[in-house]
C-alpha positions as CSV (number, residue, x, y, z in Angstrom):
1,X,1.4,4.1,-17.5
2,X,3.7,1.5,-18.6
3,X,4.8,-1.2,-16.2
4,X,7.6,-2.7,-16.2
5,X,8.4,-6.1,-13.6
6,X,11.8,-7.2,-13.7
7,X,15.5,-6.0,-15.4
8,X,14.7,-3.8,-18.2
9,X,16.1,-4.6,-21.2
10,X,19.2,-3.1,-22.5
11,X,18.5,0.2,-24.6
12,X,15.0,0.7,-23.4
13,X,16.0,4.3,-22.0
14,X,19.1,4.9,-23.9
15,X,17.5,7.2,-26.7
16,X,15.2,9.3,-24.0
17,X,15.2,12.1,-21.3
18,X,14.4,10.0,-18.1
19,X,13.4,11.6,-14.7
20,X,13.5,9.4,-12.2
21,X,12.3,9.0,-8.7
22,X,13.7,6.0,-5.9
23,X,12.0,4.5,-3.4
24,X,10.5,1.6,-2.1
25,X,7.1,3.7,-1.7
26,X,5.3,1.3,0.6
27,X,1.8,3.4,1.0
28,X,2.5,6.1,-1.4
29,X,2.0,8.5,1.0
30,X,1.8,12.4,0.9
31,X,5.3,12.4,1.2
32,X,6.1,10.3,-1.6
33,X,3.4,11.8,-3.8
34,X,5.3,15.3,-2.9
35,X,8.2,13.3,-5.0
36,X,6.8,11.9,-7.8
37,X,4.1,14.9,-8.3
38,X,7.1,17.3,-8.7
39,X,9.0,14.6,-11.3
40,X,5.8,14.6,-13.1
41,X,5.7,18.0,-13.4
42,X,9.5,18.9,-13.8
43,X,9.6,15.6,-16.7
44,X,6.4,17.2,-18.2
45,X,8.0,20.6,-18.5
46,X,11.1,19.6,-20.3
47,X,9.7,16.6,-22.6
48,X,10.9,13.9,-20.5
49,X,9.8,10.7,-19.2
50,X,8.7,9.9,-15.8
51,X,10.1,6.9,-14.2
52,X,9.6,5.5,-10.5
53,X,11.7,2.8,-9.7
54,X,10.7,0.7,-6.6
55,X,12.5,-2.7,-5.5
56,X,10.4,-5.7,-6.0
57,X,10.3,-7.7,-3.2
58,X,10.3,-4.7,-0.8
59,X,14.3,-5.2,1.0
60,X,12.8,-5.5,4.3
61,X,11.6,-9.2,3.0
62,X,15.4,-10.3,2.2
63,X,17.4,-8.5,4.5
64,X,15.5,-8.7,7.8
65,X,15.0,-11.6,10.2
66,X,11.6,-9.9,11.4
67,X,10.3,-8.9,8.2
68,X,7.6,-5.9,9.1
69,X,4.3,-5.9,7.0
70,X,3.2,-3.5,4.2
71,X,0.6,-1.2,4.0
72,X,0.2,-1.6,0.3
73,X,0.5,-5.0,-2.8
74,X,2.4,-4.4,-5.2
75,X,-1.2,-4.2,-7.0
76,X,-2.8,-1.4,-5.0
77,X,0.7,0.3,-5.0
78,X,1.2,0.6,-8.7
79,X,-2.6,2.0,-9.1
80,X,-2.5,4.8,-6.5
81,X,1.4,5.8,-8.4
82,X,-0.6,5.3,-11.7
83,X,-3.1,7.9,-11.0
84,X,-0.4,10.8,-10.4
85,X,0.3,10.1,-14.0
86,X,3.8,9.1,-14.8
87,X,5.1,7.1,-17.7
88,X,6.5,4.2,-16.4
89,X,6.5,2.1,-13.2
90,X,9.7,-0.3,-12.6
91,X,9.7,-3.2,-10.4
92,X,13.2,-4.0,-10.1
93,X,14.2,-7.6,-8.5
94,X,15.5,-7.7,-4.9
95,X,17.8,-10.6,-4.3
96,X,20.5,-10.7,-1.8
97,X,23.0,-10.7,-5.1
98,X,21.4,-7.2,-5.5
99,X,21.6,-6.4,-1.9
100,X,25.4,-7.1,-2.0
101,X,26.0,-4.1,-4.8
102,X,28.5,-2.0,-3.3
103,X,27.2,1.9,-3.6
104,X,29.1,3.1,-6.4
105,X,28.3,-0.1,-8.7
106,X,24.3,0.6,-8.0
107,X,25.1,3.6,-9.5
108,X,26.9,2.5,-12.4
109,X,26.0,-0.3,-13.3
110,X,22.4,-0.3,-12.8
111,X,21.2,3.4,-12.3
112,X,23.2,5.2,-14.5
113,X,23.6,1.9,-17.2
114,X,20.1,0.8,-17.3
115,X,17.9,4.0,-16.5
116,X,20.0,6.7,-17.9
117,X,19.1,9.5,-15.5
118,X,19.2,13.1,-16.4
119,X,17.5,13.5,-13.1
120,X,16.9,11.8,-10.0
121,X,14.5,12.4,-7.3
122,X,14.9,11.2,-3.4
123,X,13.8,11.5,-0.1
124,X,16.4,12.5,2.4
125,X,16.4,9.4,3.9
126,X,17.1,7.8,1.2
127,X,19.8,4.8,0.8
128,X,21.2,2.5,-1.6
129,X,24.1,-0.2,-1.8
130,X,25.1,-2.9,0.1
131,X,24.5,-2.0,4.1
132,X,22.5,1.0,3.0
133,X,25.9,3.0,2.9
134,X,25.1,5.3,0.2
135,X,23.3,8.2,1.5
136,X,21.1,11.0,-0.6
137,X,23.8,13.2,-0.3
138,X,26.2,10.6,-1.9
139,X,24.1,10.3,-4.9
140,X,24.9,13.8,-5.4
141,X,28.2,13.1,-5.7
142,X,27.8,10.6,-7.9
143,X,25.5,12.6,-9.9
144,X,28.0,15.0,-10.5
145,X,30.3,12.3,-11.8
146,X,28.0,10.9,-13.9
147,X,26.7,14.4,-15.1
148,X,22.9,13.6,-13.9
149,X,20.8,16.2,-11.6
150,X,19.7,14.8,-8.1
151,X,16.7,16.5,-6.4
152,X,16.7,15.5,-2.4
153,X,13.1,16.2,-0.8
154,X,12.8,17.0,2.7
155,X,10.3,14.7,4.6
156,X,6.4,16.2,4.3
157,X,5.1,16.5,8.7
158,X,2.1,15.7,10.5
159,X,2.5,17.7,14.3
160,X,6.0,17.9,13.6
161,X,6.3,14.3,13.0
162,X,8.0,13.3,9.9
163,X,5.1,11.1,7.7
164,X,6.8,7.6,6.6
165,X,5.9,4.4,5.8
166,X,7.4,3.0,9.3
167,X,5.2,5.8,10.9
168,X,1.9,5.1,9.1
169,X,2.4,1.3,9.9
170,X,2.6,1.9,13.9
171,X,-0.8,3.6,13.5
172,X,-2.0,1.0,11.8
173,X,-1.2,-1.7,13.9
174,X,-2.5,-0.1,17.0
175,X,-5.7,0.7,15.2
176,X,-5.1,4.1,14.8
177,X,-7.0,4.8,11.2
178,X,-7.7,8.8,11.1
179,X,-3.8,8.9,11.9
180,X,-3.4,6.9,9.3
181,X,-5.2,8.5,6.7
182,X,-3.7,12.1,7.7
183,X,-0.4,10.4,6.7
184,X,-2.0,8.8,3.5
185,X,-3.6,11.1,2.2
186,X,-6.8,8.7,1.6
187,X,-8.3,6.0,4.1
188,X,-6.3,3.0,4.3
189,X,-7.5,-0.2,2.8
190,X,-6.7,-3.7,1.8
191,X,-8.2,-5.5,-1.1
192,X,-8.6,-9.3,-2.1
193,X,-10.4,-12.0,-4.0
194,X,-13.3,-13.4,-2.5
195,X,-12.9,-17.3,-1.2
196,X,-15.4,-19.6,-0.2
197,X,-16.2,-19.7,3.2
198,X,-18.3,-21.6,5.9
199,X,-21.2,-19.6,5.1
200,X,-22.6,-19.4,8.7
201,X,-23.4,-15.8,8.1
202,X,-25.9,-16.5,5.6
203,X,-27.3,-19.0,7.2
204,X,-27.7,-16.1,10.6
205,X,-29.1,-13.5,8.3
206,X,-25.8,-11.5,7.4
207,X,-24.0,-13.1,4.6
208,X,-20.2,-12.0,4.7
209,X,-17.3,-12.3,2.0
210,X,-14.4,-13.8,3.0
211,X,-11.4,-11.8,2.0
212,X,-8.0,-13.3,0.9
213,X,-5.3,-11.1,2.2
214,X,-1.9,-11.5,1.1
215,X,0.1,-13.0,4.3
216,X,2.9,-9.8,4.1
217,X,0.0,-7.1,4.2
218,X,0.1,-5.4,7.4
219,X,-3.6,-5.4,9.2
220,X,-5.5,-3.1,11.8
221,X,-5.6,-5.2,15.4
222,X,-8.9,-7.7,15.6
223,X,-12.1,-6.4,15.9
224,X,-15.0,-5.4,13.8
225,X,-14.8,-2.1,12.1
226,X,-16.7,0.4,9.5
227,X,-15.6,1.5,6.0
228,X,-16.3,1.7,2.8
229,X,-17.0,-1.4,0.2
230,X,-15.8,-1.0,-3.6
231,X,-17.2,-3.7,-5.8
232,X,-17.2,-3.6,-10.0
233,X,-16.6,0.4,-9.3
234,X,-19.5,1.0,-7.1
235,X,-19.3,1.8,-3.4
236,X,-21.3,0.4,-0.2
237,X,-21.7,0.8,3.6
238,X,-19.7,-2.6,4.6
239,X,-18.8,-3.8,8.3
240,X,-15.1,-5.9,8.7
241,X,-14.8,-8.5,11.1
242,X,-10.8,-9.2,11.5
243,X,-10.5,-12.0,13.8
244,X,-10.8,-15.8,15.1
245,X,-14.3,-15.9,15.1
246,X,-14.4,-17.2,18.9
247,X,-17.8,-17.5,19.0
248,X,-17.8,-20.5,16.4
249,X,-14.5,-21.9,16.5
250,X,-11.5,-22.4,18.5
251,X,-8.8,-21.8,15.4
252,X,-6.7,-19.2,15.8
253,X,-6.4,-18.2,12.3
254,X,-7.2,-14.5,11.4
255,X,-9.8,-13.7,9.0
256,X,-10.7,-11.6,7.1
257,X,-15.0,-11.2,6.8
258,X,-17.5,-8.3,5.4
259,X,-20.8,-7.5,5.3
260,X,-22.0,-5.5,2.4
261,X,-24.6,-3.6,3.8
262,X,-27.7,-3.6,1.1
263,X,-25.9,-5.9,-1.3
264,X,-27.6,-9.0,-3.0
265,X,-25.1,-10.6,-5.3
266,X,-22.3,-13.5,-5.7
267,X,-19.2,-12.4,-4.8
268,X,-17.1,-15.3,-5.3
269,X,-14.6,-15.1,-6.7
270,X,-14.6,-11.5,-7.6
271,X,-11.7,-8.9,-6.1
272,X,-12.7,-5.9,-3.7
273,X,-11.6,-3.6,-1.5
274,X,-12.8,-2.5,1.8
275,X,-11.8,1.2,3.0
276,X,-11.4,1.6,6.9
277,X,-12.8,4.5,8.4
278,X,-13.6,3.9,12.2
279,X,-13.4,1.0,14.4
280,X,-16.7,-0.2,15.9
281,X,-15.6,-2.7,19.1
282,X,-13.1,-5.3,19.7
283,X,-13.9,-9.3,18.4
284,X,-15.7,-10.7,21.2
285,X,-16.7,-14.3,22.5
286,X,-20.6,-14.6,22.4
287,X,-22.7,-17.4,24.2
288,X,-24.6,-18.2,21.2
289,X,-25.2,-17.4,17.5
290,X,-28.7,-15.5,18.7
291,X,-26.6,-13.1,20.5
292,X,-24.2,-12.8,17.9
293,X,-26.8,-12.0,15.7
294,X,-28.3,-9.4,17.6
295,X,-24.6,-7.9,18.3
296,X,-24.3,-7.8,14.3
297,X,-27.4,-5.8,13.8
298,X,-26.0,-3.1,16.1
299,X,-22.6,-3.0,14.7
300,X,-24.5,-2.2,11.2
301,X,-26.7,0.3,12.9
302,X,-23.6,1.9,14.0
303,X,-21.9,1.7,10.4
304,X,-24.6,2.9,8.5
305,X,-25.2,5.9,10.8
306,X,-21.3,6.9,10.7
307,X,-21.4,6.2,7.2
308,X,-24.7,7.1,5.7
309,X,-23.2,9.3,2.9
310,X,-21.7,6.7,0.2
311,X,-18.1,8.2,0.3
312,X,-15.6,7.8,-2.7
313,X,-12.7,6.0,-1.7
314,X,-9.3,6.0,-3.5
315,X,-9.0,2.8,-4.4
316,X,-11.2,0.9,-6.7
């Protein structure tokens, strides 16, 4: 998969067949894979290329005053699209200049001028131009103008409840992680570089990595939770602490802190992801490190007996 971040240049789809699916794909959930699988496959069938086009910031960033969080970087997004195999993977800018694009000069000036479209794939709630006027039904007007196909997908349901991105991050932010994952289609993660920390959990028995987590990734509400660890491609048993750490500090900053259970190793530095499965118990003050201690042994004992078949998660 090719990946393309910013304006493509002129020509670079002039002289192909290009199949193209919109969307800001924020999760890449089962309903967006419905999309793109069926582009892949329709593209594949007649020689084409597969495109997705996704704006880049998501508009939520420029257009709202209270900005809602992601369930997916731009990193983790473009390798779960990569792995349902299309060609190429645009991250077009979003500016408010781009926001101000009336409907119909979207479509001609950047969809139909840069990408070339034989055919175009949508959800139904798709929307484009400024105000998000243009509609998925409009862009089959205009497709009929500009003599390119438009395919509009109905939404894909969980109990009758349409799956979006907006839906998956309300389960998310109350915690809600199998509710999550139905919508996914995998166990929701988040993934970061190892930073230095204070190192008091080495120095209590339970060495932890500190996790930098980009500040516009949505995460689960505090507490300490089970999943599954990804480091260099191979998997572990890891426990999460997301919190303040009130038991050694009065900051109110949230972090991010894991235990790999059975690992020996320097992670500094290194990227990895941790896979949510189930959350153990809510972040808790403690009278002293001994009892936080103790409480850490448990929540392990818990982990590894939920989780005592290494799983593979979707994300490496």
């Amino acid at each position: 998969m090719k990946i393309i971040t910013g304006i493509p240049s002129a020509g670079s789809f002039l002289h192909t067949v290009n199949y193209i699916a919109l969307g800001n794909f924020d999760g890449v959930h089962r309903g967006h894979k419905k999309i793109i699988n069926t582009m892949v496959k329709d593209a594949k069938n007649s020689r084409a290329k597969s495109i997705v086009v996704t704006f880049n910031p998501h508009p939520g960033k420029i257009l709202s005053n209270k900005y809602t969080k992601l369930i997916t970087t731009n990193h983790a997004k473009a390798k779960l699209i990569s792995a349902l195999n299309i060609d190429v993977l645009v991250f077009f800018p979003f500016n408010k200049k781009i926001a101000e694009i009336q409907s119909d000069e979207f479509i001609k000036n950047i969809l139909v001028k840069i990408f070339n479209p034989s055919c175009v794939y949508v959800g139904y709630n798709y929307t484009f131009g400024s105000g998000g006027i243009g509609t998925a039904e409009l862009l089959k007007n205009y497709g009929q103008k500009y003599n390119f196909d438009v395919k509009i997908f109905s939404p894909v349901c969980l109990n009758s409840q349409p799956i979006s991105s907006t839906l998956i991050r309300k389960f998310i932010a109350v915690g809600e992680i199998y509710k999550a994952k139905e919508c996914l289609g995998y166990w929701p993660f988040i993934h970061g570089k190892v930073v230095v920390g204070d190192r008091l959990g080495r120095k209590i028995g339970f060495p932890t990595a500190n996790l930098h987590i980009q500040d516009d990734i949505l995460l689960p509400p505090n507490g300490v939770y089970a999943g599954m660890v990804s480091i260099d491609n191979k998997k572990y048993i890891g426990v999460a602490n997301i919190g303040v750490r009130p038991t050694v500090t009065d900051e109110n900053n949230v972090r991010v802190e894991i235990h790999v259970v059975n690992f020996d190793g320097n992670l500094y530095g290194k990227s990895i992801c941790f896979s949510f499965r189930n959350k153990i118990r809510d972040e808790k003050k403690f009278k002293n490190l001994e009892e936080l201690k103790e409480q850490i042994k448990k929540d392990i004992e818990v982990a590894t007996t939920k989780l005592s078949k290494l799983e593979t998660i979707f994300y490496n």
